[in-house]
Backbone as CSV, one residue per row, in Angstrom:
resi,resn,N_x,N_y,N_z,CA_x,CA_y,CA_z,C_x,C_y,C_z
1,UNK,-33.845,15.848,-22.076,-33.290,14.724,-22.803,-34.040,13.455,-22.442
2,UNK,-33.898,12.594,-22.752,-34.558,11.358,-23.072,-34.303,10.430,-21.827
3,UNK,-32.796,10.535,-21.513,-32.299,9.550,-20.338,-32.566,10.002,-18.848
4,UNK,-32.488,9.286,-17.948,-32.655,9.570,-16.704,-32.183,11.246,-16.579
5,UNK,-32.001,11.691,-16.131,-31.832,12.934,-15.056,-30.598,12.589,-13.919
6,UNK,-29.526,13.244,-15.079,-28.213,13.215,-14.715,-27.922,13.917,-13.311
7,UNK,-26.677,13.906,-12.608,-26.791,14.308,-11.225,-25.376,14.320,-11.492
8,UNK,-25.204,16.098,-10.860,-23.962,16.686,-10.186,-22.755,15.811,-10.080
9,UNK,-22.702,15.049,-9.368,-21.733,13.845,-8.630,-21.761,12.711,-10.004
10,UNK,-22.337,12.427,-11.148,-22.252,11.830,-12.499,-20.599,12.045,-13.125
11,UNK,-19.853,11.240,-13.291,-18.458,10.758,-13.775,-19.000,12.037,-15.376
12,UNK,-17.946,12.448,-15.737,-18.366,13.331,-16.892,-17.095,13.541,-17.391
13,UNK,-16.630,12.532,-18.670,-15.032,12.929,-19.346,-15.018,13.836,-20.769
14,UNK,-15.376,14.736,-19.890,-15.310,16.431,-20.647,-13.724,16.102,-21.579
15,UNK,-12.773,15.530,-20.975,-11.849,15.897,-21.564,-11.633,14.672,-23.079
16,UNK,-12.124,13.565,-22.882,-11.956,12.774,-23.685,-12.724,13.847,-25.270
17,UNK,-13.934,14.382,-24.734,-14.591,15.183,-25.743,-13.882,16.603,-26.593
18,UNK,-13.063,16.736,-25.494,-11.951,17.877,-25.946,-10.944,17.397,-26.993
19,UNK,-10.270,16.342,-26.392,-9.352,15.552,-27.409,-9.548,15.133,-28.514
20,UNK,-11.387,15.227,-28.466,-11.532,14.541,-30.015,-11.657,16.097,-31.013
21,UNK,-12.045,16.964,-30.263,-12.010,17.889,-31.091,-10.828,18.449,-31.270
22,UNK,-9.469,18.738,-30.369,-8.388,18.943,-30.798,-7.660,17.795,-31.705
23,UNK,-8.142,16.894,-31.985,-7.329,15.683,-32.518,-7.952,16.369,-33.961
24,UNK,-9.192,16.385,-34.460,-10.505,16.954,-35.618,-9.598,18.508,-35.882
25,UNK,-9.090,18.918,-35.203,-8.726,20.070,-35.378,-7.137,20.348,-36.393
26,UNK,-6.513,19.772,-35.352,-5.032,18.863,-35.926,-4.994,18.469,-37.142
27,UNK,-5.363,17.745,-37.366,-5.876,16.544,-38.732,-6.273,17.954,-39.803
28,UNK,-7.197,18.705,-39.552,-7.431,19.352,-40.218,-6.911,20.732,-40.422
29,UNK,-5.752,20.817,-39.404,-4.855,22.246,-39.913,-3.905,21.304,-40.640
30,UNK,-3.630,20.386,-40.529,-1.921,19.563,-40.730,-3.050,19.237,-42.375
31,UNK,-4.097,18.744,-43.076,-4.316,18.652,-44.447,-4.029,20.330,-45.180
32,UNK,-4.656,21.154,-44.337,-4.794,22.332,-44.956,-3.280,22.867,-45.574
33,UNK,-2.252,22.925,-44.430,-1.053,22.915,-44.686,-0.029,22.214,-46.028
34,UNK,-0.784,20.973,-45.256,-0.254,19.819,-46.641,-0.502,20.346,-48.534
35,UNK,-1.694,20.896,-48.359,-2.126,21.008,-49.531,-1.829,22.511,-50.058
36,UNK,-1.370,23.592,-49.388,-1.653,24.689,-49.870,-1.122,24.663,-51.063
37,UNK,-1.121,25.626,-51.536,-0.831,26.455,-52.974,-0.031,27.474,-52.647
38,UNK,1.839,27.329,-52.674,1.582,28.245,-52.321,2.279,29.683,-53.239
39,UNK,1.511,29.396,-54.447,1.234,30.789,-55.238,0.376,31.068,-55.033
40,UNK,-0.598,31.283,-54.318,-2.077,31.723,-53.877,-1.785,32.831,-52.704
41,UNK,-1.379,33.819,-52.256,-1.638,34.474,-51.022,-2.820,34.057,-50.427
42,UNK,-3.999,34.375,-50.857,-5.377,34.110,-50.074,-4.708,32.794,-49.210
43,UNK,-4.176,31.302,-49.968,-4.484,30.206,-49.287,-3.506,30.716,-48.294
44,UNK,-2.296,31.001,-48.118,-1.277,31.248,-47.332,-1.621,31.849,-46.499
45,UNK,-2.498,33.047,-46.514,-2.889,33.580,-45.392,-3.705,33.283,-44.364
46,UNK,-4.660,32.049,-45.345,-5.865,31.064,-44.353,-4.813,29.995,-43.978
47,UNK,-4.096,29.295,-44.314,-3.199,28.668,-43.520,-2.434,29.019,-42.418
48,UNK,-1.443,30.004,-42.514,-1.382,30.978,-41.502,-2.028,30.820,-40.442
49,UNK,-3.553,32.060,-40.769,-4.374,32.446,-39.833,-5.018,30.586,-38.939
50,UNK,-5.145,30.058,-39.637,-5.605,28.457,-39.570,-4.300,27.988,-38.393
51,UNK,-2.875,27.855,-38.679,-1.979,27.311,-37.674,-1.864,27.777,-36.316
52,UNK,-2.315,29.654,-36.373,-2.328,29.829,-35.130,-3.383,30.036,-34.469
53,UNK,-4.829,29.652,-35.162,-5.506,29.602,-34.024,-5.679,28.584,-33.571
54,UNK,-4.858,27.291,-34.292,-4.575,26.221,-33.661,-4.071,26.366,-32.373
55,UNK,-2.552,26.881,-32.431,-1.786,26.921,-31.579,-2.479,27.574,-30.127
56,UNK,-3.325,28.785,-30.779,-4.197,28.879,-29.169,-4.996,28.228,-28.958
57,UNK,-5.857,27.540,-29.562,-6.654,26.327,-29.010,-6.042,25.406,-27.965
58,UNK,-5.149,24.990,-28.380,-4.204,23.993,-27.700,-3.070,24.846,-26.587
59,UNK,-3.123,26.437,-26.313,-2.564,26.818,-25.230,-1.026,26.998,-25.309
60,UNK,-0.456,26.432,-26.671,1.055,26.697,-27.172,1.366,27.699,-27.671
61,UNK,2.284,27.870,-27.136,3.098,29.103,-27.971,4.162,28.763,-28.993
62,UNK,5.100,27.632,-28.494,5.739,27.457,-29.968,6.271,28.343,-30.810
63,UNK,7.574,28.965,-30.602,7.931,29.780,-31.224,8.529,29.601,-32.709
64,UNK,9.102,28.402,-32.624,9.402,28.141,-33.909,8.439,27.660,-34.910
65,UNK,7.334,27.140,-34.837,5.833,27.150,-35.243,5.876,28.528,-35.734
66,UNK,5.314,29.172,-35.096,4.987,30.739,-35.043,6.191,31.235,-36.127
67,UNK,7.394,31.233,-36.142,8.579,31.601,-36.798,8.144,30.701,-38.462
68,UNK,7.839,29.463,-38.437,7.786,28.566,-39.602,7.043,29.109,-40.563
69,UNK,5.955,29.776,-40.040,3.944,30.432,-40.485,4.324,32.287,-41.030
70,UNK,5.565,32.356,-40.286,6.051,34.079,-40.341,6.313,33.960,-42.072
71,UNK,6.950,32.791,-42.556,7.799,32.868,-43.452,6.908,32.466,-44.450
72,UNK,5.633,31.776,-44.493,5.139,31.248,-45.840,4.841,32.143,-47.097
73,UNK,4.652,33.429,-46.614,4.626,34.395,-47.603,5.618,35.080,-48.140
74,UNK,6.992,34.964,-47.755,7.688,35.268,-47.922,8.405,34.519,-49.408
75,UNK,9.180,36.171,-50.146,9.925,36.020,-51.027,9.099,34.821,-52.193
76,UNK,10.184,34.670,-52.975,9.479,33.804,-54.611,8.753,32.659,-54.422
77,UNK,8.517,32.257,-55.542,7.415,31.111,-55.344,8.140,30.000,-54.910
78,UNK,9.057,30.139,-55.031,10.289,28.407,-55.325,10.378,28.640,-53.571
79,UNK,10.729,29.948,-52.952,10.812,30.226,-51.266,9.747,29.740,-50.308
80,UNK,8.520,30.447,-50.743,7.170,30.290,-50.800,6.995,29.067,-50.445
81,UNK,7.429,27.861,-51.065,7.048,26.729,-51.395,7.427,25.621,-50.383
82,UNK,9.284,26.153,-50.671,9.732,25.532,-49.850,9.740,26.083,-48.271
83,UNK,8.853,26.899,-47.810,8.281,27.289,-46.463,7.565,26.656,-45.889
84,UNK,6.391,26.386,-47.275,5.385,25.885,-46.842,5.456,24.084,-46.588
85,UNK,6.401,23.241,-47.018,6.965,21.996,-46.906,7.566,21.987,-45.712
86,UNK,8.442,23.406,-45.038,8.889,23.398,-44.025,7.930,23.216,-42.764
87,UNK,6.941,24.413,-42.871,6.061,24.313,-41.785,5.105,23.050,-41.810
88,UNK,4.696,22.249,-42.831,4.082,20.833,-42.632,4.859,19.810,-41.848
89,UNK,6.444,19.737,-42.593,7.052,18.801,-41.252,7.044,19.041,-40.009
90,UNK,7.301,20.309,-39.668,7.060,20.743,-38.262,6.284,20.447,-37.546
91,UNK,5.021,20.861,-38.241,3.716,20.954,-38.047,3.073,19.210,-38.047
92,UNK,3.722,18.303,-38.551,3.622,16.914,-38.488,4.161,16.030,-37.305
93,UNK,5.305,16.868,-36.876,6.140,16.574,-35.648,5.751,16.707,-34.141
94,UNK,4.639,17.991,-34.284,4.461,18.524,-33.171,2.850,17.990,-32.998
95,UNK,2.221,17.541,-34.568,0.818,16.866,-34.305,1.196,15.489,-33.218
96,UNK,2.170,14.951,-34.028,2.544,13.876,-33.404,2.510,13.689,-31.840
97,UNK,3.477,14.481,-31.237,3.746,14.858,-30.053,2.378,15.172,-29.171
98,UNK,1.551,15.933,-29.685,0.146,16.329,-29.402,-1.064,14.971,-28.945
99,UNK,-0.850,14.535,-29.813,-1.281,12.836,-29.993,-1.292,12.276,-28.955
100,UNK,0.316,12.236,-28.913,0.880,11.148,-27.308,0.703,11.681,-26.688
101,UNK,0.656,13.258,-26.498,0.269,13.353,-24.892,-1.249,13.528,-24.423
102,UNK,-2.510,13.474,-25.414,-3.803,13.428,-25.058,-3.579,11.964,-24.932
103,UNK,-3.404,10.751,-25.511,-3.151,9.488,-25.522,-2.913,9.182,-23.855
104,UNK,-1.743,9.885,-23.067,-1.330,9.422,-22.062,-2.208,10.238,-21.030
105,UNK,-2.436,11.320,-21.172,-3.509,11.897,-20.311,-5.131,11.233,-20.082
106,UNK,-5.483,10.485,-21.050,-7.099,10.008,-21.287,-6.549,8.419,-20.314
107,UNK,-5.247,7.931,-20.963,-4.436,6.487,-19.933,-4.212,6.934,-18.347
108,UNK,-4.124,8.163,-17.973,-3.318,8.676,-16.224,-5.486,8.513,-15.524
109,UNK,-6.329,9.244,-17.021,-7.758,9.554,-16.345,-8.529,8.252,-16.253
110,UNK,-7.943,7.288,-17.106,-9.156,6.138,-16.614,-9.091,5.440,-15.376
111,UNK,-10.816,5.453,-15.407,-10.935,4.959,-14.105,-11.603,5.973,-12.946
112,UNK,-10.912,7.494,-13.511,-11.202,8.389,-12.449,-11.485,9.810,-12.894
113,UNK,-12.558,9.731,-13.401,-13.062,10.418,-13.947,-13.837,11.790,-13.091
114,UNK,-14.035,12.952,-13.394,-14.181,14.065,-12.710,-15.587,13.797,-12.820
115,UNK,-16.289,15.048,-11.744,-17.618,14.651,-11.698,-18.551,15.663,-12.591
116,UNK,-19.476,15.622,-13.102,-20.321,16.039,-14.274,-20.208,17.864,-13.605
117,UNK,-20.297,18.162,-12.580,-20.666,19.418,-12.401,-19.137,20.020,-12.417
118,UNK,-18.097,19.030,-12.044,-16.829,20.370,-12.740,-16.888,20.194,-13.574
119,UNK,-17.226,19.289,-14.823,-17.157,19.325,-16.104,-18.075,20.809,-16.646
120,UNK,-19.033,20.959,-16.022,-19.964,21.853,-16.327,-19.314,23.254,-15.582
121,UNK,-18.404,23.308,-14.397,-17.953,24.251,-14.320,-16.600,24.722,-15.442
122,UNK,-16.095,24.005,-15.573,-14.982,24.382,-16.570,-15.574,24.925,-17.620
123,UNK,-16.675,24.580,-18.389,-17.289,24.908,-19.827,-18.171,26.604,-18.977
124,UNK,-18.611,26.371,-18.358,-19.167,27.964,-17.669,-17.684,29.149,-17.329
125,UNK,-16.588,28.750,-17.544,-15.602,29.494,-17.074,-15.016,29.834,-18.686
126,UNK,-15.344,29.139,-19.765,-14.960,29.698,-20.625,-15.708,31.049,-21.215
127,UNK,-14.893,31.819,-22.126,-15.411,32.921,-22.592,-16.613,32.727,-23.786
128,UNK,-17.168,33.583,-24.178,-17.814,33.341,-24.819,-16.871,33.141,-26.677
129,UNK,-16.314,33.749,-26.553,-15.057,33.724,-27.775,-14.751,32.365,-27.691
130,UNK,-14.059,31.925,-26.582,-13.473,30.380,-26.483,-14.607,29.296,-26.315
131,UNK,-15.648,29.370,-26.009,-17.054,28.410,-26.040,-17.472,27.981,-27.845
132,UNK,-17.438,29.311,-28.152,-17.909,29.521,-29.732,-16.793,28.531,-30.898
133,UNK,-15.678,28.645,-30.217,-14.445,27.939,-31.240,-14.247,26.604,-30.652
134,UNK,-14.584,26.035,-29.310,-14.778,25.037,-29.084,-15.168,24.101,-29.215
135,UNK,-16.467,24.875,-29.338,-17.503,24.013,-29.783,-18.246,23.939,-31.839
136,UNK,-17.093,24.656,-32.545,-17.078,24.526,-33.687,-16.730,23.469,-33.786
137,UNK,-15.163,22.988,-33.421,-14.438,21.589,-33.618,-15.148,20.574,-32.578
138,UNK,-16.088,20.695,-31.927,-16.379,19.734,-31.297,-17.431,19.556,-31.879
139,UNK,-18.563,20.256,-32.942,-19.896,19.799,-34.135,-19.010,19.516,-34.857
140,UNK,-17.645,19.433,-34.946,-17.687,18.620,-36.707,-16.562,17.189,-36.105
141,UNK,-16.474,16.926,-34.814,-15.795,16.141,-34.379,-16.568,14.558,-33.398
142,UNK,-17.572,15.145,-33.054,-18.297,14.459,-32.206,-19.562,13.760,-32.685
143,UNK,-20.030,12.184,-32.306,-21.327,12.395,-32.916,-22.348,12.420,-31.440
144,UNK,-23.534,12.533,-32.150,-24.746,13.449,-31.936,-24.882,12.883,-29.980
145,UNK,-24.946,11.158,-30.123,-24.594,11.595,-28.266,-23.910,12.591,-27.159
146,UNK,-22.724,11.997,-28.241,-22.053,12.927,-27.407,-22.189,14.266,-27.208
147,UNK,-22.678,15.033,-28.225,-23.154,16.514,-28.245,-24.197,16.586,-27.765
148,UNK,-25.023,15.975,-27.866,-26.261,15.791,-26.577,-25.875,15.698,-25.603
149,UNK,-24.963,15.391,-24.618,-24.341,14.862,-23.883,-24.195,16.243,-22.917
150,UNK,-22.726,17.352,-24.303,-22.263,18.170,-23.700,-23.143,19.221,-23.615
151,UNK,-24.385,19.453,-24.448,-25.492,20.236,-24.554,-25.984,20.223,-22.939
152,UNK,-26.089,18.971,-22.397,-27.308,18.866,-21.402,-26.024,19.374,-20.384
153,UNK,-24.945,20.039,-20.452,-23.769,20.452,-19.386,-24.238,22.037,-19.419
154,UNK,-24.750,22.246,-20.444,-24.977,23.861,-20.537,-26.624,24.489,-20.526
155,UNK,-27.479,22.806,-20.226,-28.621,23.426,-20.790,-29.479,24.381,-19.463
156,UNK,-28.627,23.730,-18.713,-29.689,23.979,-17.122,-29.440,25.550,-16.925
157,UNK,-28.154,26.079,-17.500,-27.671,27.425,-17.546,-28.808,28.474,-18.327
158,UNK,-29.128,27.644,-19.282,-30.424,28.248,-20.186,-29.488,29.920,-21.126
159,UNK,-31.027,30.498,-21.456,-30.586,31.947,-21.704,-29.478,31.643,-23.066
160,UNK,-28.824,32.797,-22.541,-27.889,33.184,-23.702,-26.448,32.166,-23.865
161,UNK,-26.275,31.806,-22.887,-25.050,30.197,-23.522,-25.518,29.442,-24.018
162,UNK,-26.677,28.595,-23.615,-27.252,27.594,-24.139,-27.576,28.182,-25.450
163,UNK,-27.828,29.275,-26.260,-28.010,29.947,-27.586,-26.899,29.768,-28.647
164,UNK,-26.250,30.428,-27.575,-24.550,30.392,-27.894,-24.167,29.323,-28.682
165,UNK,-24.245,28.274,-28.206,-23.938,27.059,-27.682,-23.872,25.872,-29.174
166,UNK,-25.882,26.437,-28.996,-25.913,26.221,-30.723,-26.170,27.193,-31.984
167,UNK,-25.614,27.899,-31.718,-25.521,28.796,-32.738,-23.759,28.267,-33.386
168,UNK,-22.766,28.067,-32.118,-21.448,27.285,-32.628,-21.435,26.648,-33.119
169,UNK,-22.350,25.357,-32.803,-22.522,23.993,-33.381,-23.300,24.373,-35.053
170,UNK,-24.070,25.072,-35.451,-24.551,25.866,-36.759,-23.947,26.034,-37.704
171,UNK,-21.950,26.175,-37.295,-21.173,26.454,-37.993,-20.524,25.191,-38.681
172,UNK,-20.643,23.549,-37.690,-20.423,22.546,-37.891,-21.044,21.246,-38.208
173,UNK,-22.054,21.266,-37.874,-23.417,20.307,-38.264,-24.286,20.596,-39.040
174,UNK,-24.493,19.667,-40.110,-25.149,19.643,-41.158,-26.882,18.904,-40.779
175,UNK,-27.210,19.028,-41.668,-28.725,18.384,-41.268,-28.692,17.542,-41.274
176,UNK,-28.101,16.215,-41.437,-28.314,15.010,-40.730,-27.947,14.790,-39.431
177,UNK,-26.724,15.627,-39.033,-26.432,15.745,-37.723,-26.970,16.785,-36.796
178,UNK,-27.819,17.411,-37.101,-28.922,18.072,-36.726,-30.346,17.173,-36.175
179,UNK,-30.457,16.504,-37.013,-31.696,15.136,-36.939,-31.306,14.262,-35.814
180,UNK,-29.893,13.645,-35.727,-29.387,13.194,-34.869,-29.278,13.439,-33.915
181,UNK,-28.857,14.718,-33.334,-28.070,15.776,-32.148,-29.960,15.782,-31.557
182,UNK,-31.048,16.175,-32.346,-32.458,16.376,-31.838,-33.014,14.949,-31.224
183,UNK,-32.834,13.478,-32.123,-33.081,12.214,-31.814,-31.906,11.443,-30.097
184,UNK,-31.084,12.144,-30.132,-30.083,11.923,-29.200,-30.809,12.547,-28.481
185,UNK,-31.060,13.850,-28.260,-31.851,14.988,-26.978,-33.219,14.368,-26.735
186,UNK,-33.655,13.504,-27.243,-35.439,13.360,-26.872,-36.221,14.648,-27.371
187,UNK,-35.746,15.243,-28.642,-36.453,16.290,-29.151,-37.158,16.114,-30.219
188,UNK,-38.189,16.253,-30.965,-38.615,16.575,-32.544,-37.536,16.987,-33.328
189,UNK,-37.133,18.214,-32.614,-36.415,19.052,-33.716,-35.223,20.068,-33.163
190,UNK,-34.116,20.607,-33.075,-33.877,21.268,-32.384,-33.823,22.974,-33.097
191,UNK,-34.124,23.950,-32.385,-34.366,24.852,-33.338,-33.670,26.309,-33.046
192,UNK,-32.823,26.495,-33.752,-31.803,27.540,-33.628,-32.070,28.839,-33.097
193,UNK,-31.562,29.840,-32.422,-31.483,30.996,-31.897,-31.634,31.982,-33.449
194,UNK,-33.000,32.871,-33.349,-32.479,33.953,-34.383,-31.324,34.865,-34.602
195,UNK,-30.815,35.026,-33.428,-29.897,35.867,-33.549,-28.199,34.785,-33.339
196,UNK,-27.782,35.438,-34.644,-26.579,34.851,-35.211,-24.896,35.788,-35.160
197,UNK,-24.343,35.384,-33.874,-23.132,36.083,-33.365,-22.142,35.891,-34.551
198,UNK,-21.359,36.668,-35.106,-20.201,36.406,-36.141,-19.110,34.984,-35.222
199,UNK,-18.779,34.084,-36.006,-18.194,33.192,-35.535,-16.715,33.169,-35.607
200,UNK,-15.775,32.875,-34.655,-14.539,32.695,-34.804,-14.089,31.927,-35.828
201,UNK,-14.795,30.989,-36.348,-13.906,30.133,-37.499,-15.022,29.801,-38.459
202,UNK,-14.503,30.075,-39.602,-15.567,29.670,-40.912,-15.570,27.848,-40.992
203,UNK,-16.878,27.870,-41.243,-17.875,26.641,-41.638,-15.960,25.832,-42.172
């Protein structure tokens, strides 16, 4: 990268970067919801499938969530419908809630911020399943510093994460943010892994 030569003991708020992608994430299950159709099965079922891999992103279980999402397919269209109105308020209630508490967690961290190499250990402890969906909502949430940023947390690892890594981001960045994410790194160009893992969440 372009900037000095970051060091271990470097302040690194991994989590502020998390929040923006669970916040990017939120926003964008709570429209999907908002809008379904729901005489469409297909959409109902990507909504659905869409709320709960929310819910594991974010580590909730939420049963009545889970109970709200059981029902959208269920019975007539007029049922259907009014399911799907059900699970948006819910689902509006609990964004909410979600909100305030990254809000008060990023307010308890300032000031004291963890140091760059647990940041880099936490992202090495994820799976490769959970790296890949992470870092989907974090290319369509973040701009290009900052993904330069979290890039240079994984790059020293090399090999097959650092591949990984952007092959996720592939699913979320477009070519201008491609141009960017390379101009942020001190690169020409940055240039993708041939080999292309099936991704947890569509483009």
């Amino acid at each position: 990268m372009s900037h000095d030569t970051p060091h271990a003991t470097d302040p690194f708020d991994l989590a502020a970067l998390v929040h923006k992608a669970l916040r990017g994430c939120l926003f964008d299950t709570l429209l999907q919801v908002g809008r379904v159709d729901a005489g469409d099965a297909g959409q109902l079922r990507a909504c659905a499938w869409q709320v709960r891999q929310l819910l594991a992103l974010c580590g909730e279980t939420q049963p009545a969530l889970h109970a709200a999402v059981d029902r959208l397919g269920q019975g007539p269209l007029e049922k259907r419908a009014t399911a799907a109105q059900a699970l948006y308020q819910a689902l509006a209630q609990w964004t909410l809630q979600q909100l305030q508490r990254m809000a008060e967690e990023e307010a308890a961290q300032a000031g004291h911020l963890p140091p760059r190499a647990q940041a880099a250990a936490r992202l090495a402890a994820l799976s490769d399943a959970e790296l890949r969906e992470a870092l989907h909502w974090m290319g369509r949430s973040l701009g290009p510093q900052e993904l330069a940023a979290l890039l240079g947390l994984l790059q020293p690892a090399g090999g097959p994460r650092f591949g990984l890594a952007l092959q996720a981001l592939d699913s979320a960045v477009d070519g201008a943010g491609w141009d960017g994410l390379a101009r942020a790194m001190g690169l020409p160009t940055v240039t993708l892994p041939a080999m292309r893992p099936a991704l947890s969440l569509a483009a």
